[in-house]
PyMOL commands that place a pseudoatom at each C-alpha (Angstrom):
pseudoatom trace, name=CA, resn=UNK, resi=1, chain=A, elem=C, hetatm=0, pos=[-15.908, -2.106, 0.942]
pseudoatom trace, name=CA, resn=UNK, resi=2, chain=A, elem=C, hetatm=0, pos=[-15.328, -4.290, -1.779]
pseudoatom trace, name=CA, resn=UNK, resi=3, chain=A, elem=C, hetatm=0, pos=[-15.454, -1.560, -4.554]
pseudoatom trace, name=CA, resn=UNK, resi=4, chain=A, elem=C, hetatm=0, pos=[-13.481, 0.328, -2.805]
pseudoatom trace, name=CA, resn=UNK, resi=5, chain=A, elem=C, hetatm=0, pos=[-10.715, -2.316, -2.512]
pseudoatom trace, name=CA, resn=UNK, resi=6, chain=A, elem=C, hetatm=0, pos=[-11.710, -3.215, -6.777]
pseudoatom trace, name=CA, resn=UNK, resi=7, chain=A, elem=C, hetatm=0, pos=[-10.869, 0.665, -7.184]
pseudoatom trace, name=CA, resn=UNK, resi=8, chain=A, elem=C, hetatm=0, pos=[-7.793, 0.704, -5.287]
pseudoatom trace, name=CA, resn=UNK, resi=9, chain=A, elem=C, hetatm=0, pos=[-6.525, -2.551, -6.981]
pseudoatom trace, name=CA, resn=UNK, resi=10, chain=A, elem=C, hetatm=0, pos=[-7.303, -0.855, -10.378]
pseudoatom trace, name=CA, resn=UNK, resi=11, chain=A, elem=C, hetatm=0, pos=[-4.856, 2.108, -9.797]
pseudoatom trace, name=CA, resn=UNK, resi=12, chain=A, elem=C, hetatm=0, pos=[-1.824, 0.475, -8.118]
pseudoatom trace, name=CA, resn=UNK, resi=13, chain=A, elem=C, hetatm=0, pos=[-2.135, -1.852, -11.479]
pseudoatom trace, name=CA, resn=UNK, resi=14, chain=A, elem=C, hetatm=0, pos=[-2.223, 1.072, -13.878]
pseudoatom trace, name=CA, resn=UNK, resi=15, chain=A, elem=C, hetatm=0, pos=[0.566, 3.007, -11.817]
pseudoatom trace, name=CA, resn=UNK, resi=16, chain=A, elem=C, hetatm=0, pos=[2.406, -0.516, -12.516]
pseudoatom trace, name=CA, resn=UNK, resi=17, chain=A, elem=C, hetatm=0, pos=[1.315, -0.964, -16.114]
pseudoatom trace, name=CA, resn=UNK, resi=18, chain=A, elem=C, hetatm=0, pos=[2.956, 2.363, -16.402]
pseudoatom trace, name=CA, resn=UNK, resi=19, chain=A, elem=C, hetatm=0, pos=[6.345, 2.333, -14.610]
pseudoatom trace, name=CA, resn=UNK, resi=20, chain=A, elem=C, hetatm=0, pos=[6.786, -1.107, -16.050]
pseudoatom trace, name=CA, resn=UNK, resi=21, chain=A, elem=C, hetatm=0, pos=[6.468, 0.256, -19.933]
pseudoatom trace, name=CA, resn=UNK, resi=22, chain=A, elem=C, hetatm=0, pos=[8.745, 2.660, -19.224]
pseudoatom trace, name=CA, resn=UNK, resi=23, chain=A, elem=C, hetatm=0, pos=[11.688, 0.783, -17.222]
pseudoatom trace, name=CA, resn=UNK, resi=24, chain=A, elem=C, hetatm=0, pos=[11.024, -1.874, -20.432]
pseudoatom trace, name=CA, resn=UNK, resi=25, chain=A, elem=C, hetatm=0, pos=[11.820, 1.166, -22.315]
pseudoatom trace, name=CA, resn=UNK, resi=26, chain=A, elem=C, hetatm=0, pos=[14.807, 2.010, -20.645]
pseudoatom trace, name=CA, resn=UNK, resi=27, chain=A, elem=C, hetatm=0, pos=[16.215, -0.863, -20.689]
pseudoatom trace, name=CA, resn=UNK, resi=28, chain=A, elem=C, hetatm=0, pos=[15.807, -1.699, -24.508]
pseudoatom trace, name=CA, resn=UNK, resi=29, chain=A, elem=C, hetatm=0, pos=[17.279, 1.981, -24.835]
pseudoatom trace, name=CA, resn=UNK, resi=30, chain=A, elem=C, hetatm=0, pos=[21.039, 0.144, -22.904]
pseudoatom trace, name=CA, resn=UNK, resi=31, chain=A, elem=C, hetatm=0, pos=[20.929, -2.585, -24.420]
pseudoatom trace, name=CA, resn=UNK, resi=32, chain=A, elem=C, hetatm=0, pos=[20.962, -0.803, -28.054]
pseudoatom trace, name=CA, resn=UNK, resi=33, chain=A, elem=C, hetatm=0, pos=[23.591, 0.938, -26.340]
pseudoatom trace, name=CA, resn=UNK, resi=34, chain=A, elem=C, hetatm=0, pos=[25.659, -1.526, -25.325]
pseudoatom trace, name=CA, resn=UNK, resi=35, chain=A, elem=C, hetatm=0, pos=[25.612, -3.444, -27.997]
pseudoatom trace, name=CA, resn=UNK, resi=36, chain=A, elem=C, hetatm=0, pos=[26.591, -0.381, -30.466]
pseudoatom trace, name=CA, resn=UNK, resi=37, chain=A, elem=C, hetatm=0, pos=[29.458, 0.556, -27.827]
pseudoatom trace, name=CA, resn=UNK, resi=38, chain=A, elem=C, hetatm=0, pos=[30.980, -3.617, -28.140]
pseudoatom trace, name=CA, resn=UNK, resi=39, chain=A, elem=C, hetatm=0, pos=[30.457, -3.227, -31.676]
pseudoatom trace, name=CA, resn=UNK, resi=40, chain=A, elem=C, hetatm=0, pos=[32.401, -0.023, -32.124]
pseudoatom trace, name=CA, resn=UNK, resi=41, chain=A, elem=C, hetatm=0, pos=[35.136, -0.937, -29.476]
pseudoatom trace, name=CA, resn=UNK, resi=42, chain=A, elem=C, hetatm=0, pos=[35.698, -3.947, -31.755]
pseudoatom trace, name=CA, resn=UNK, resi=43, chain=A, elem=C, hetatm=0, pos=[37.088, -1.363, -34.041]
pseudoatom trace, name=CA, resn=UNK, resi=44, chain=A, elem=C, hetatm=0, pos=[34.355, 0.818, -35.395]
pseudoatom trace, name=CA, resn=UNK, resi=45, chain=A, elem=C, hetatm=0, pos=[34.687, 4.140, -37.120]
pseudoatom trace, name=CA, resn=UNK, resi=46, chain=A, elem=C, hetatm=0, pos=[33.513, 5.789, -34.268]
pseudoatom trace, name=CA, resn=UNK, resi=47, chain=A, elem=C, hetatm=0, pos=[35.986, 4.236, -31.553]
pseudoatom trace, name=CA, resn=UNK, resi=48, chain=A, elem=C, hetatm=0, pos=[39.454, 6.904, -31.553]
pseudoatom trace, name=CA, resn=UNK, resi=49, chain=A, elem=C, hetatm=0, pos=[36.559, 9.858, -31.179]
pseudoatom trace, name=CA, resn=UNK, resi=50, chain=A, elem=C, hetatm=0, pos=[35.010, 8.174, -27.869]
pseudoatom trace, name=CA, resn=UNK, resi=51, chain=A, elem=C, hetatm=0, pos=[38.037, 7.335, -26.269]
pseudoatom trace, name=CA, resn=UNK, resi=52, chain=A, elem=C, hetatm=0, pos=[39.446, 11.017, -26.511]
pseudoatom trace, name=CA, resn=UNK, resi=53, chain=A, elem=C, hetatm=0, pos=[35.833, 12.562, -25.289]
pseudoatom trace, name=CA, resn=UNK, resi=54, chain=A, elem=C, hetatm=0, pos=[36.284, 13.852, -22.059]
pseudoatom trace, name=CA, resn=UNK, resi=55, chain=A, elem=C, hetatm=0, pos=[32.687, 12.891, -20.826]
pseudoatom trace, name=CA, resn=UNK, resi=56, chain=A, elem=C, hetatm=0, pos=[30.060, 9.950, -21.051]
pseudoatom trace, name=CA, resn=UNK, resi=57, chain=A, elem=C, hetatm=0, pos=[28.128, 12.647, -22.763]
pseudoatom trace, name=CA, resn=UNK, resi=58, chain=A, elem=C, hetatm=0, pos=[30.145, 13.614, -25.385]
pseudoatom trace, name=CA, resn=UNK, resi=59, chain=A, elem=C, hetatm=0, pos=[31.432, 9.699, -25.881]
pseudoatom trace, name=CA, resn=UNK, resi=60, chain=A, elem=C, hetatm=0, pos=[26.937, 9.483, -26.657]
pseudoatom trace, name=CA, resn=UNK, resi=61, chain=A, elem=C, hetatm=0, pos=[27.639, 12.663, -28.865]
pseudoatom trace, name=CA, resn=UNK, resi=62, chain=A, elem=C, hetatm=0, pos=[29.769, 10.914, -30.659]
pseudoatom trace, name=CA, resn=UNK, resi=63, chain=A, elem=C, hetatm=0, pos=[27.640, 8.031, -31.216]
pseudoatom trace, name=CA, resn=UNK, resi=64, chain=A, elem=C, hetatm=0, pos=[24.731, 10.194, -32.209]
pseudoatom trace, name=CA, resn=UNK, resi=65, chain=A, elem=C, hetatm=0, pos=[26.464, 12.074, -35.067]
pseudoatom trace, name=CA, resn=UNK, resi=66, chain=A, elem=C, hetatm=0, pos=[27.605, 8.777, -36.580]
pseudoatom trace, name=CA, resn=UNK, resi=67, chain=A, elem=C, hetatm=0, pos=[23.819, 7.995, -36.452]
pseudoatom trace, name=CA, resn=UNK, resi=68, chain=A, elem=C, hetatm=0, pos=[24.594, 4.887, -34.269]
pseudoatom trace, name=CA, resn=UNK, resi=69, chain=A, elem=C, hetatm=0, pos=[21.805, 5.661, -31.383]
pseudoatom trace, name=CA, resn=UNK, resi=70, chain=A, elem=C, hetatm=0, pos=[19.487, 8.536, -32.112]
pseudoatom trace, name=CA, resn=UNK, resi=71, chain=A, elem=C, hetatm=0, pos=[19.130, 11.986, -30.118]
pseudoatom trace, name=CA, resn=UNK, resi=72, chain=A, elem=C, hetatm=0, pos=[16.350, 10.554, -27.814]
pseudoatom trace, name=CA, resn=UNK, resi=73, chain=A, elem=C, hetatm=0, pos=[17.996, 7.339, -26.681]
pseudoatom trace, name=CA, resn=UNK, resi=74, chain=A, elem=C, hetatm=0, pos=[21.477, 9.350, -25.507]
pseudoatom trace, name=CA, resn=UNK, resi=75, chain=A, elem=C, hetatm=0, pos=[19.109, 12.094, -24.174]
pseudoatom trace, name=CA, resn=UNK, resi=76, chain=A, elem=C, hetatm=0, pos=[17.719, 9.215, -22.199]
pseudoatom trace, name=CA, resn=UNK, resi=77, chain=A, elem=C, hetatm=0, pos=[21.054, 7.748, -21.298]
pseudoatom trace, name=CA, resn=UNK, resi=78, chain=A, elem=C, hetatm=0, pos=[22.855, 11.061, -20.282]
pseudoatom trace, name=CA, resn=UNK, resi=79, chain=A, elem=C, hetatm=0, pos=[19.734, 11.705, -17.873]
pseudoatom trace, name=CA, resn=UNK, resi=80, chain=A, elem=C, hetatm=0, pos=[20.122, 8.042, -16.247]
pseudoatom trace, name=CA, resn=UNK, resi=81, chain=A, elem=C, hetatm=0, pos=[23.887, 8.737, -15.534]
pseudoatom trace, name=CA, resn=UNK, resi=82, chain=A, elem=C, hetatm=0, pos=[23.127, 12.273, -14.337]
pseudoatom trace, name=CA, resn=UNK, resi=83, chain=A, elem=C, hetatm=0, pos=[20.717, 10.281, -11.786]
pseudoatom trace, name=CA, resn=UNK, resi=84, chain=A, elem=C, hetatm=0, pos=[23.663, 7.976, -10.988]
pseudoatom trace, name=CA, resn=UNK, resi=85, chain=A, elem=C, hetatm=0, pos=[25.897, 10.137, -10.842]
pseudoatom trace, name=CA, resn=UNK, resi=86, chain=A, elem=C, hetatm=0, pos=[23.345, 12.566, -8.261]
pseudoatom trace, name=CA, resn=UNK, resi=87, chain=A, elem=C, hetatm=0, pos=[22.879, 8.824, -6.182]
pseudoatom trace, name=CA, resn=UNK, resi=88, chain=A, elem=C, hetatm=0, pos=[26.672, 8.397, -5.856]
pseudoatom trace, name=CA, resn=UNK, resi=89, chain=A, elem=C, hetatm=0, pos=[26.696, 11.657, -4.401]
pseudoatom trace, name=CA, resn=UNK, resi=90, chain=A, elem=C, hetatm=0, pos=[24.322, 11.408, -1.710]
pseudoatom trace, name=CA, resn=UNK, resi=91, chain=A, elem=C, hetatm=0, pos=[26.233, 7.969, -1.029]
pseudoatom trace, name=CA, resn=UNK, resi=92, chain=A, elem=C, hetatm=0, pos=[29.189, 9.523, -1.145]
pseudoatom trace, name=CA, resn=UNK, resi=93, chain=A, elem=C, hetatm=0, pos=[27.859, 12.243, 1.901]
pseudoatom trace, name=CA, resn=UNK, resi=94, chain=A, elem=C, hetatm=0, pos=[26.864, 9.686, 3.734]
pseudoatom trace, name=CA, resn=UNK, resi=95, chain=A, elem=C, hetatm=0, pos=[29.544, 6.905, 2.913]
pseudoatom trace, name=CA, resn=UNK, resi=96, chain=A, elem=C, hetatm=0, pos=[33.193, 7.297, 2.788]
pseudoatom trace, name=CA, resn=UNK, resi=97, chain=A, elem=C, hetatm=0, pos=[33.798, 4.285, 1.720]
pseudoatom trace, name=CA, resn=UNK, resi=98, chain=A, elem=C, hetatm=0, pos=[30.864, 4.968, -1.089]
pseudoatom trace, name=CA, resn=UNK, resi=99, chain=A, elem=C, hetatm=0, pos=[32.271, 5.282, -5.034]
pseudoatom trace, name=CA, resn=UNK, resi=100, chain=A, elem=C, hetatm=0, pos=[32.585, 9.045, -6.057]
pseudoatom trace, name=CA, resn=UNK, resi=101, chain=A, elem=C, hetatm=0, pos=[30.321, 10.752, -8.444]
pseudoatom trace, name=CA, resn=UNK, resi=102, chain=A, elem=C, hetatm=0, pos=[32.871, 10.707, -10.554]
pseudoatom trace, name=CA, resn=UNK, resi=103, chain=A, elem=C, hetatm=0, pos=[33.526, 7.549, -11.361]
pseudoatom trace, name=CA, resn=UNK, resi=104, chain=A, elem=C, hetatm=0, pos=[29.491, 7.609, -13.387]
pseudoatom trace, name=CA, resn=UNK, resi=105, chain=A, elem=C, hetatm=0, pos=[31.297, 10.838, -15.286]
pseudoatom trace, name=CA, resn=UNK, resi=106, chain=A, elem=C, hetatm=0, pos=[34.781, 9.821, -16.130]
pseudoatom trace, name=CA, resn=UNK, resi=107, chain=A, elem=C, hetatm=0, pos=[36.590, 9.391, -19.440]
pseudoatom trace, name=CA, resn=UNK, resi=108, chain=A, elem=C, hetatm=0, pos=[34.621, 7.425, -21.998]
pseudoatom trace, name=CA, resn=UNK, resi=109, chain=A, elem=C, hetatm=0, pos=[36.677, 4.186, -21.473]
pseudoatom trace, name=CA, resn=UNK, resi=110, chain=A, elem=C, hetatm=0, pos=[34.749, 3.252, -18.855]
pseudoatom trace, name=CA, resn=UNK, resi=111, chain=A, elem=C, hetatm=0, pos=[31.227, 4.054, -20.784]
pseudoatom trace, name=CA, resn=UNK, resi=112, chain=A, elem=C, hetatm=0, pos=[30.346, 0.111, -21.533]
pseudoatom trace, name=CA, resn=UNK, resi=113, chain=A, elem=C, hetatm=0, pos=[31.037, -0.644, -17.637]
pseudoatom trace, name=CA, resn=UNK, resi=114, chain=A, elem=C, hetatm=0, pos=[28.863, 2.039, -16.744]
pseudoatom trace, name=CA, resn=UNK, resi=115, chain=A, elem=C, hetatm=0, pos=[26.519, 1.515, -19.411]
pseudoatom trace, name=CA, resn=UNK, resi=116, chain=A, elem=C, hetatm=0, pos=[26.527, -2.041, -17.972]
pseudoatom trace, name=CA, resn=UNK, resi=117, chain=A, elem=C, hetatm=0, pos=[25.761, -0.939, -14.809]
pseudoatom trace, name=CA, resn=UNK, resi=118, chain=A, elem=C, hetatm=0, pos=[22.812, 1.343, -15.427]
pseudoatom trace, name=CA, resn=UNK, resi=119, chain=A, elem=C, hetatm=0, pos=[21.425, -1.905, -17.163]
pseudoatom trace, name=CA, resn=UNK, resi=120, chain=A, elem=C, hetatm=0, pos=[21.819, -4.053, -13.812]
pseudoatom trace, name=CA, resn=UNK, resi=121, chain=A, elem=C, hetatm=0, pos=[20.003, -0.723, -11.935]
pseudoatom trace, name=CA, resn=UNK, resi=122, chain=A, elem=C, hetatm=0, pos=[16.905, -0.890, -14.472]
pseudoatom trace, name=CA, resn=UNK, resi=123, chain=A, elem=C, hetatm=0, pos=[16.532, -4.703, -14.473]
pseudoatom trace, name=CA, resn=UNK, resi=124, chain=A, elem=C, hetatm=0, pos=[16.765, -4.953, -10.631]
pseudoatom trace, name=CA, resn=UNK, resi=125, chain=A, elem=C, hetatm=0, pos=[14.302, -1.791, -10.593]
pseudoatom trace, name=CA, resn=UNK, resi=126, chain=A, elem=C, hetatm=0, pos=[12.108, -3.852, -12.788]
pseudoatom trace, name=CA, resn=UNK, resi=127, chain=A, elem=C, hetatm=0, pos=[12.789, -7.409, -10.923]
pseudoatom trace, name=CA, resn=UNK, resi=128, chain=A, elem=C, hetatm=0, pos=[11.157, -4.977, -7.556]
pseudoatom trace, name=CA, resn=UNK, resi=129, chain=A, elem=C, hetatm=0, pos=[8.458, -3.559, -9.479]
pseudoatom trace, name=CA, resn=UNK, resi=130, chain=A, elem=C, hetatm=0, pos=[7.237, -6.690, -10.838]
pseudoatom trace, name=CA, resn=UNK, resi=131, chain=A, elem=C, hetatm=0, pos=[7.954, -8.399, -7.322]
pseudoatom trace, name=CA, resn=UNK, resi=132, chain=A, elem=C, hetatm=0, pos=[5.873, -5.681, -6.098]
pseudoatom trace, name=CA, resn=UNK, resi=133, chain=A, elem=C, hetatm=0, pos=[2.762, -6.036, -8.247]
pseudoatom trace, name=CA, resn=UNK, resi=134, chain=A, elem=C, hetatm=0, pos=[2.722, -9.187, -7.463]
pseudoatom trace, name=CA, resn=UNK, resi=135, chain=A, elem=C, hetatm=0, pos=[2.702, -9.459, -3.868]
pseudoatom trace, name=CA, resn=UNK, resi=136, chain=A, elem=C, hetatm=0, pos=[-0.262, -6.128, -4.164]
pseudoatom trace, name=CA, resn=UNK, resi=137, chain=A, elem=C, hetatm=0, pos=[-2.382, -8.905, -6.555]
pseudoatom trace, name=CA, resn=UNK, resi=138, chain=A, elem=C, hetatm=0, pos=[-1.855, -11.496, -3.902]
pseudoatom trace, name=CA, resn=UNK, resi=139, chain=A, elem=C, hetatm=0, pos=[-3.033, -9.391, -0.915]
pseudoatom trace, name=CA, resn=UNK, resi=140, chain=A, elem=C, hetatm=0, pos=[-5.769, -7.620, -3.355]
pseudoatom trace, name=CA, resn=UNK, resi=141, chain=A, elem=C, hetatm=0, pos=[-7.247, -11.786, -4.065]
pseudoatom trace, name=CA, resn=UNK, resi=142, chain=A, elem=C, hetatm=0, pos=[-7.043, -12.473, -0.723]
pseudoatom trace, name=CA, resn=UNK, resi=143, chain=A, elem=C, hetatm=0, pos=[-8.717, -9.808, 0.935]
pseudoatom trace, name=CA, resn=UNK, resi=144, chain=A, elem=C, hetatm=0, pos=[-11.036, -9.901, -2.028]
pseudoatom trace, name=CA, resn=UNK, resi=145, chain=A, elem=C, hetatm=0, pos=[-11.854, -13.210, -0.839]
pseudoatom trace, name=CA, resn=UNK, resi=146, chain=A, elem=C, hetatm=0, pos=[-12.481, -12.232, 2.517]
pseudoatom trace, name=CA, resn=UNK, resi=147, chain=A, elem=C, hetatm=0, pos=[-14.554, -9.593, 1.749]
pseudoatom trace, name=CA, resn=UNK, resi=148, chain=A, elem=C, hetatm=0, pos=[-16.847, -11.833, -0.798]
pseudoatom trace, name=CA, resn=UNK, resi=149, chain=A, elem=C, hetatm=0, pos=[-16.772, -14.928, 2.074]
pseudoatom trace, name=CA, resn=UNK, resi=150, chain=A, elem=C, hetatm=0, pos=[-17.982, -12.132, 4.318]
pseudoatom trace, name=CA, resn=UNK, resi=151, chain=A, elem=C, hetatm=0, pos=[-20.934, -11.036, 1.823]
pseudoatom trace, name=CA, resn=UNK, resi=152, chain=A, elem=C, hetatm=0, pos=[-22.039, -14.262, 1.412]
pseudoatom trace, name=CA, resn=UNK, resi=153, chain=A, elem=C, hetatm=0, pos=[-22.512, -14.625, 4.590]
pseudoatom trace, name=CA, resn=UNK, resi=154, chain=A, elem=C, hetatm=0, pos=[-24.426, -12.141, 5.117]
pseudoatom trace, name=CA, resn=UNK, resi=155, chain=A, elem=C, hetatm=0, pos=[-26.476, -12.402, 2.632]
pseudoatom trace, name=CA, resn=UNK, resi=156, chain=A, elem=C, hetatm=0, pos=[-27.245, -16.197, 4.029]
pseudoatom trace, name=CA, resn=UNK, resi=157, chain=A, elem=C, hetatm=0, pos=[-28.025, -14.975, 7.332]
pseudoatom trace, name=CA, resn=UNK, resi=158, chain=A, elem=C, hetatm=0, pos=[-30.980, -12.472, 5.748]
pseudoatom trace, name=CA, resn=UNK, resi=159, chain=A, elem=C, hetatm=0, pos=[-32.236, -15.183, 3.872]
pseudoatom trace, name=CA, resn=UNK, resi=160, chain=A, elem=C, hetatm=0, pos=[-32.230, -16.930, 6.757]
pseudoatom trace, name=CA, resn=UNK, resi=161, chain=A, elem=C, hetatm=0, pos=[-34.188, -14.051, 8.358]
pseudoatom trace, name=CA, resn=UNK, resi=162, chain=A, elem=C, hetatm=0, pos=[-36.826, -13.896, 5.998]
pseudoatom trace, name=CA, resn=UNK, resi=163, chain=A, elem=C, hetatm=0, pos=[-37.494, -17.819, 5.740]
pseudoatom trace, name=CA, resn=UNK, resi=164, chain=A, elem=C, hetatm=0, pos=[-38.188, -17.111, 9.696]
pseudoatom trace, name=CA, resn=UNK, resi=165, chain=A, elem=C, hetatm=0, pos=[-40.427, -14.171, 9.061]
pseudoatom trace, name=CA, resn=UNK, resi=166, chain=A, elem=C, hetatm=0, pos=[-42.302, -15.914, 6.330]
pseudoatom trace, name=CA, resn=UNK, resi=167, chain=A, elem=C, hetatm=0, pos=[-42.868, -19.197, 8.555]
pseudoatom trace, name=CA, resn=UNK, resi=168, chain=A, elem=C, hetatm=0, pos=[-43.588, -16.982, 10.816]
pseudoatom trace, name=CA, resn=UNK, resi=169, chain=A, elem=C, hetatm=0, pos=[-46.529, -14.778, 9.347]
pseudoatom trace, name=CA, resn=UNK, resi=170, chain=A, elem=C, hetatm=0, pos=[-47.632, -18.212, 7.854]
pseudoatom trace, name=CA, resn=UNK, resi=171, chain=A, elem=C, hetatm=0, pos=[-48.025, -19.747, 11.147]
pseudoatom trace, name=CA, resn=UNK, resi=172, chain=A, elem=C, hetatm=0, pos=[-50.042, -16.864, 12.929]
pseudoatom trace, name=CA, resn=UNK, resi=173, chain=A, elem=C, hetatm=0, pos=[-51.813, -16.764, 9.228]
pseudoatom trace, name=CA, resn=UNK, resi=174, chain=A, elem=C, hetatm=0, pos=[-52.672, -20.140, 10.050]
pseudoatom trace, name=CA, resn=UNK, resi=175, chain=A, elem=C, hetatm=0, pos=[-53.703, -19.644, 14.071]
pseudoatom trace, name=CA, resn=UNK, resi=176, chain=A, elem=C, hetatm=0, pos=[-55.694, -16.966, 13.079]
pseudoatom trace, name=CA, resn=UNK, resi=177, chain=A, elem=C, hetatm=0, pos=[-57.648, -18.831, 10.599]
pseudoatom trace, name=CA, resn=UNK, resi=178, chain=A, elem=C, hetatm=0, pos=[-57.600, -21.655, 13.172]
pseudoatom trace, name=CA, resn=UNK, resi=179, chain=A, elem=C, hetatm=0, pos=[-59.086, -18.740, 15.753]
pseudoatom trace, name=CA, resn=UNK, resi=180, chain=A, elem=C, hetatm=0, pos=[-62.075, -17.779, 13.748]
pseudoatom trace, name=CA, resn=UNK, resi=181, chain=A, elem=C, hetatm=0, pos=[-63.056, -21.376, 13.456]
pseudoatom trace, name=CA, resn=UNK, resi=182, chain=A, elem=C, hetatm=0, pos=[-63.098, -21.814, 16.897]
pseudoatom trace, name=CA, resn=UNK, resi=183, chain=A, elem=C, hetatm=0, pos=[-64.809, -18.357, 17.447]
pseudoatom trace, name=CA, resn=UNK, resi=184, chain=A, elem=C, hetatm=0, pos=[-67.760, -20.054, 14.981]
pseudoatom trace, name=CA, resn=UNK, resi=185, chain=A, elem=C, hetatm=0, pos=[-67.884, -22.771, 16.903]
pseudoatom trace, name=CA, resn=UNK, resi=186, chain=A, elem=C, hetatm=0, pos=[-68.411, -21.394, 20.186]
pseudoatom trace, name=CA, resn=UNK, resi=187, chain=A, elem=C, hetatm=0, pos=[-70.937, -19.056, 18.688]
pseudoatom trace, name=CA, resn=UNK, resi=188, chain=A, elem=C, hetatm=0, pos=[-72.664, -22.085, 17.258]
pseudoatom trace, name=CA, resn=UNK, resi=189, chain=A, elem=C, hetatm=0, pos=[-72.480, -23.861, 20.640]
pseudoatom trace, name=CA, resn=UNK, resi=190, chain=A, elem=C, hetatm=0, pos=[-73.736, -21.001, 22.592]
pseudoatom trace, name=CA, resn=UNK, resi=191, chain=A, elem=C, hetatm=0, pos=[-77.039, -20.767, 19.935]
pseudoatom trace, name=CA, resn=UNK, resi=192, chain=A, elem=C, hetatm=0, pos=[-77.060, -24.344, 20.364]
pseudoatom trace, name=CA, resn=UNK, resi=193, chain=A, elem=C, hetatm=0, pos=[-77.042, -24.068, 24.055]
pseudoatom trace, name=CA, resn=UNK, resi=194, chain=A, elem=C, hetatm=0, pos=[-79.707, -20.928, 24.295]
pseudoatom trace, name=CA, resn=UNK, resi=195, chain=A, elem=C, hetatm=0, pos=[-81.980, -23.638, 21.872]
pseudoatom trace, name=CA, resn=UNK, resi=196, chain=A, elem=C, hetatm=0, pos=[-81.858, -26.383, 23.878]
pseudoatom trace, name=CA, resn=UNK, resi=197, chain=A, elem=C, hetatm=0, pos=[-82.574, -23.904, 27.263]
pseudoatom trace, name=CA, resn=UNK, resi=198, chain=A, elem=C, hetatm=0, pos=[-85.568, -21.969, 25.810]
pseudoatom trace, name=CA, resn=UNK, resi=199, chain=A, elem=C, hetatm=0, pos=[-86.633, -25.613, 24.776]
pseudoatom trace, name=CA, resn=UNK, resi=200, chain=A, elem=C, hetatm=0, pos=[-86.237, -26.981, 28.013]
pseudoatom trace, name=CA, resn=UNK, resi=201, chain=A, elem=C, hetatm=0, pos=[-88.144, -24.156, 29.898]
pseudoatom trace, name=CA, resn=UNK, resi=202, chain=A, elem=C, hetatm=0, pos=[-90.736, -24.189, 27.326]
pseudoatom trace, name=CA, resn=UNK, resi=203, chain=A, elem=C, hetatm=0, pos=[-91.590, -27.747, 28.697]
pseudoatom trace, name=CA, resn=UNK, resi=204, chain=A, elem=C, hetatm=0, pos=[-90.916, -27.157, 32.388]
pseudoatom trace, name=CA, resn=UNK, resi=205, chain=A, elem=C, hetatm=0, pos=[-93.544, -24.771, 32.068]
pseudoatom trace, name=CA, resn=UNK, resi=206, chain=A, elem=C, hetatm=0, pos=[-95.851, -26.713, 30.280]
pseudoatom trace, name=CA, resn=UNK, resi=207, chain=A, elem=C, hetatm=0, pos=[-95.482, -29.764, 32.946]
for i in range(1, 207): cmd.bond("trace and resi %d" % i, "trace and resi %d" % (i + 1))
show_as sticks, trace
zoom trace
């Protein structure tokens, strides 16, 4: 039982160890964004090209081909706002008063709010997964606990058993030793007895 809880713990902490290196990764990957969008807003060379893009993805195009964020990181980014965007839709189905899709695809004005905003998503997805991990360690060391308290009871209860058994076997050990003594000494009475008879008859006979 307790292996099997050790074995359990073992994966839900490497499925963490994962997720947790790559939210960490995603959101370094923002934050290099954001800070290359403030900087270029602030009058960069790249800033009249991302307002007029039309998209959040070609506002990172632009970005890329001034070699301010490579190919992977806006790869990375335009996925995350395609997964917003995909969320605000379902929200959007379900909620009227939800924000449209749109608003995660719109002209590249808006592409530090939004970048801010996929940062809060990853750090409160991160924030859970840690809180997560945690409370799984908690419940793993107690129940750990339990299951150790349990063993060690159980293993005092055997050795309990076989101090019995030994004291046991030691005492009839001991009777039996005891019996055979006795045994001789009845044998030795009896002889003793059978003497002292044949002696007695010998002299009844002879008065």
């Amino acid at each position: 039982e307790l292996a099997k809880a050790v074995a359990i713990r073992k994966e839900e902490n490497k499925d963490f160890v994962a997720a947790e290196k790559e939210l960490l990764q995603t959101v370094n990957t923002i934050k290099r964004a954001i800070k290359i969008v403030e900087k270029e807003m602030k009058g960069g060379a790249s800033m009249l090209q991302m307002h007029s893009a039309s998209s959040m993805a070609e506002a990172l195009g632009v970005l890329v081909q001034a070699s301010k964020i490579s190919v992977a990181d806006a790869d990375d980014l335009t996925s995350l706002i395609q997964q917003r965007a995909s969320a605000a839709s379902a929200d959007e189905d379900g909620d009227p008063g939800a924000p449209a899709a749109a608003a995660y695809e719109n002209k590249s004005g808006n592409i530090l709010q939004t970048l801010t905003d996929l940062l809060d998503d990853a750090e409160a997805q991160l924030d859970a997964l840690r809180k997560k991990e945690t409370e799984n360690k908690n419940a793993f060391q107690l129940a750990e606990q339990a299951l150790k308290n349990e063993l060690k009871h159980a293993a005092k209860q055997i050795t309990e058993a076989k101090t019995g058994i030994a004291a046991a076997a030691e005492i009839k050990s001991k009777a039996e030793g005891e019996l055979v003594v006795v045994k001789k000494d009845i044998k030795a009475d009896q002889m003793s007895l059978g003497d002292l008879h044949h002696e007695c008859m010998t002299r009844a006979e002879d008065f």
